[in-house]
N, C-alpha and C positions, 0 to 999 in steps of 0.2 A: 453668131455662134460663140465667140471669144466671150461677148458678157454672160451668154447661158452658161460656158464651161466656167464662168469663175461663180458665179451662182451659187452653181454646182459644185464647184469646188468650196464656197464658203458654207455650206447646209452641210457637205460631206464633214467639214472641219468640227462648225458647230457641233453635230454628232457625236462626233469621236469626244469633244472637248464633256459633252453632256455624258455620253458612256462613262467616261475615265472620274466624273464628278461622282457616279453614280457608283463606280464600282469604288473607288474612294468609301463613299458613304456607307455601302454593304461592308467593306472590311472593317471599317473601324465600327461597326453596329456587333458585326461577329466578332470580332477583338474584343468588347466588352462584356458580350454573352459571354464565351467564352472565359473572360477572365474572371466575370461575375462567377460562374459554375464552379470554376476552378478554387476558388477564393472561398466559396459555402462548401463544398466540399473538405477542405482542409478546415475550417470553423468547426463541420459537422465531425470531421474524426476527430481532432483535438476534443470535442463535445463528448463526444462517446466514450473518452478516453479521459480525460479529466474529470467526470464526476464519479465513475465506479474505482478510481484511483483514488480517490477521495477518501468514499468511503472507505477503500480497505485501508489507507493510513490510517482513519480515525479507528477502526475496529482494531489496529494492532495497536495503535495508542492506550485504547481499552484493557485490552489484555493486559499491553505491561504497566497497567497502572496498578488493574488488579493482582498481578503477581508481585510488583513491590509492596504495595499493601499488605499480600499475607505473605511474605515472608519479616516485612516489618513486624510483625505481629507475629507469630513462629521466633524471631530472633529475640522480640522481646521474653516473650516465653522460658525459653531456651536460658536468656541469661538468669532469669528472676530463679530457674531452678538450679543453676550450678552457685548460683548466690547462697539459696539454701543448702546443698550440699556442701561448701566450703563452710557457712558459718556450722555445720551440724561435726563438722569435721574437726574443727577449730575447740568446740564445746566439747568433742569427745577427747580430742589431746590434752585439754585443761584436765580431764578427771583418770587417764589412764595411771597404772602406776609400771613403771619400769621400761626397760625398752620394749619389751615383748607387746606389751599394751601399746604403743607408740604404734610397733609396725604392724599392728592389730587394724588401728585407726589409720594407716595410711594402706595397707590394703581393703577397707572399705572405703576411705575416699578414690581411690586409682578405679574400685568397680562401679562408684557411682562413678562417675566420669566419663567410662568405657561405654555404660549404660547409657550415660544421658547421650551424649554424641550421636551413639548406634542409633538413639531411640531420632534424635532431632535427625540425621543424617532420612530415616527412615520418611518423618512427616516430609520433609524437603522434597524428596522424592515424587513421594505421593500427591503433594503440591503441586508440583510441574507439570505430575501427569494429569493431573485434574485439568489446571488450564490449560497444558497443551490440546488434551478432548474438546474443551470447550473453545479453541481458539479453529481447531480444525472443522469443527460444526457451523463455525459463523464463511469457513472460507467457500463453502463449495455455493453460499448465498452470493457473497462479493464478486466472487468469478463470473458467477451464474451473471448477474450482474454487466460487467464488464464484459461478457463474451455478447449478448444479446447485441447491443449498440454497434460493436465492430461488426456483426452480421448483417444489420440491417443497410450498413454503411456500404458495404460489399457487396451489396443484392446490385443498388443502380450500376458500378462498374461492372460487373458481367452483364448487366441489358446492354448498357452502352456498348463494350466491347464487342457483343453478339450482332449490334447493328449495324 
């Protein structure tokens, strides 16, 4: 009876020793499932999240290329006409005759000047609002964009969380 109870007792041991290997084994199999999901999970939202990021840097990168562009272009403008109005100014103080003439040709230069400003001040304007139209037409694409991926990212956490 003492050798069956030790037996017994060593098949009971074996057991336990075999369970305890086993549940070992299960945990560290779901410890990597688990950390795998976890792990593509955080891949997939930084995923989602870095390429519609992306693009909208590059789309705003766009714009302000294209706004320095025309306003380089606008300032070049702007200059090459106060140029002509200074030297038309300059031409017409060579030929005036007396003060009266003088302050003749400085109140035509003072309204060209008044002019041109108003008139560039005007295009500038009108500029900004051009691109700004055109920057806000490209945004509801990039958003559109970015919003889809974090949705889709969001759909498995509500399955899971529901199970």
């Amino acid at each position: 009876m003492a050798a069956r109870n030790r037996r017994n007792a060593r098949n009971i041991s074996d057991d336990v020793e075999d369970l305890s290997e086993h549940a070992v084994r299960t945990g560290r199999r779901m410890a990597e499932s688990t950390a795998e999901r976890t792990s593509t999970a955080t891949l997939a939202a930084f995923d989602a999240l870095n390429g519609p990021l992306a693009r909208a840097m590059n789309h705003n990168r766009l714009i302000f290329q294209k706004m320095m562009h025309a306003v380089q272009e606008e300032t070049l403008l702007f200059v090459n006409r106060r140029l002509d109005h200074v030297s038309r100014a300059i031409d017409g103080s060579r030929d005036c005759h007396g003060v009266m003439g003088l302050v003749a040709v400085q109140q035509e230069f003072l309204m060209d000047m008044a002019r041109d400003y108003a008139e560039q001040t005007r295009r500038l304007a009108d500029l900004v609002q051009d691109l700004a139209a055109d920057g806000t037409s490209g945004i509801s694409e990039v958003t559109g964009a970015m919003n889809e991926p974090v949705r889709q990212s969001a759909r498995p956490v509500e399955h899971r969380s529901a199970a």
